[in-house]
N, C-alpha and C positions, 0 to 999 in steps of 0.2 A: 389097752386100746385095741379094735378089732384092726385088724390088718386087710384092710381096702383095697383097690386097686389104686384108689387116688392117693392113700395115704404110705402106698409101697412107692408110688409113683415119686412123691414129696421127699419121703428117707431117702430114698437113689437120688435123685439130682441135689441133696446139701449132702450127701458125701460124697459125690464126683466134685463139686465145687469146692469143698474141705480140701477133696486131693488136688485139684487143683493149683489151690494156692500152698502146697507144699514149697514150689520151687520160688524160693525168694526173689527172680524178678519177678515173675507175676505178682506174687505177696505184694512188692514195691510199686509195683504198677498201677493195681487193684488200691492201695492208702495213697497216691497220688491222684488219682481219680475222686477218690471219696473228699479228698481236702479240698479239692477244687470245686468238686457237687458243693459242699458245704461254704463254700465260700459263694456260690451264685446263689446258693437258697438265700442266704442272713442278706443277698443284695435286692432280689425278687422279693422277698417278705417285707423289708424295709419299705423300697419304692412302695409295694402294692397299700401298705399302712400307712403308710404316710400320706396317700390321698384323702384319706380316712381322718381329721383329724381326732374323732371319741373317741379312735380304738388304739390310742397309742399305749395308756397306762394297761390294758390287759394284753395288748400284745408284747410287751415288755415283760410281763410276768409269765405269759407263757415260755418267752426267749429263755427266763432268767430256771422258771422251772424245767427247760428242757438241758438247757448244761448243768446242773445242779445234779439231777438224777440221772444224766446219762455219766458224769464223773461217781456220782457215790457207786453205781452201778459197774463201770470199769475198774476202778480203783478198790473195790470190795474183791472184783475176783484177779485181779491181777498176779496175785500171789500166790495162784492155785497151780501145780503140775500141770493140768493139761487147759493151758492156756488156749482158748479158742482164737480162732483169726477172724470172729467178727467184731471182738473188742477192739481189735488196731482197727476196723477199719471206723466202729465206732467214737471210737477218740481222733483219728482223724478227720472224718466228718463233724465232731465238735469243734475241732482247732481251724477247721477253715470257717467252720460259723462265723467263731468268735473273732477271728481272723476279720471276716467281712464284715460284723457290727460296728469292729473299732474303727475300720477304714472309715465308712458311712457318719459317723462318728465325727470324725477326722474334716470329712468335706463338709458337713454338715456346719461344725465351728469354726471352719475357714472364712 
């Protein structure tokens, strides 16, 4: 790949951010964050579908295809030495998804 200004630009700010989250509270901070993004998205995406009622069975499949691939996708490299730290924050952005579907879920059969 030619070496840009934009694309030296891109390589420096994801490896200050890699170093950043070196120090495990940030780490912790940063997958606190992402669980909670991911719990407001699966509650946003709900409400905004659910006005919707045609688009429920394909939004459903997209939900279903988006934890499916982002797990085969964590879970495939999980077991590699150099574990990246956008997996944790990607699995916890799945868990609070999933986290907020079942809640919605939950009110929804109440």
């Amino acid at each position: 790949m030619q070496q840009t200004r934009l694309n030296l630009l891109i390589t420096t700010l994801i490896n200050q951010f890699v170093s950043f989250l070196v120090n495990p509270w940030r780490k912790l901070s940063f997958i606190i964050i992402s669980l909670l993004l991911g719990y407001f998205l699966a509650n946003i995406l709900t409400t905004s579908a659910g006005q919707l009622g045609r688009w429920d069975v394909s939004i459903a499949l997209i939900f279903l295809l988006f934890t499916e691939f982002s797990s085969m996708f964590i879970y495939r490299r999980s077991n590699s030495p150099n574990k990246s730290p956008w997996l944790d924050l990607l699995n916890s952005l799945k868990i609070g998804f999933i986290y907020g579907l079942y809640l919605e879920a939950l009110k929804l059969g109440s």
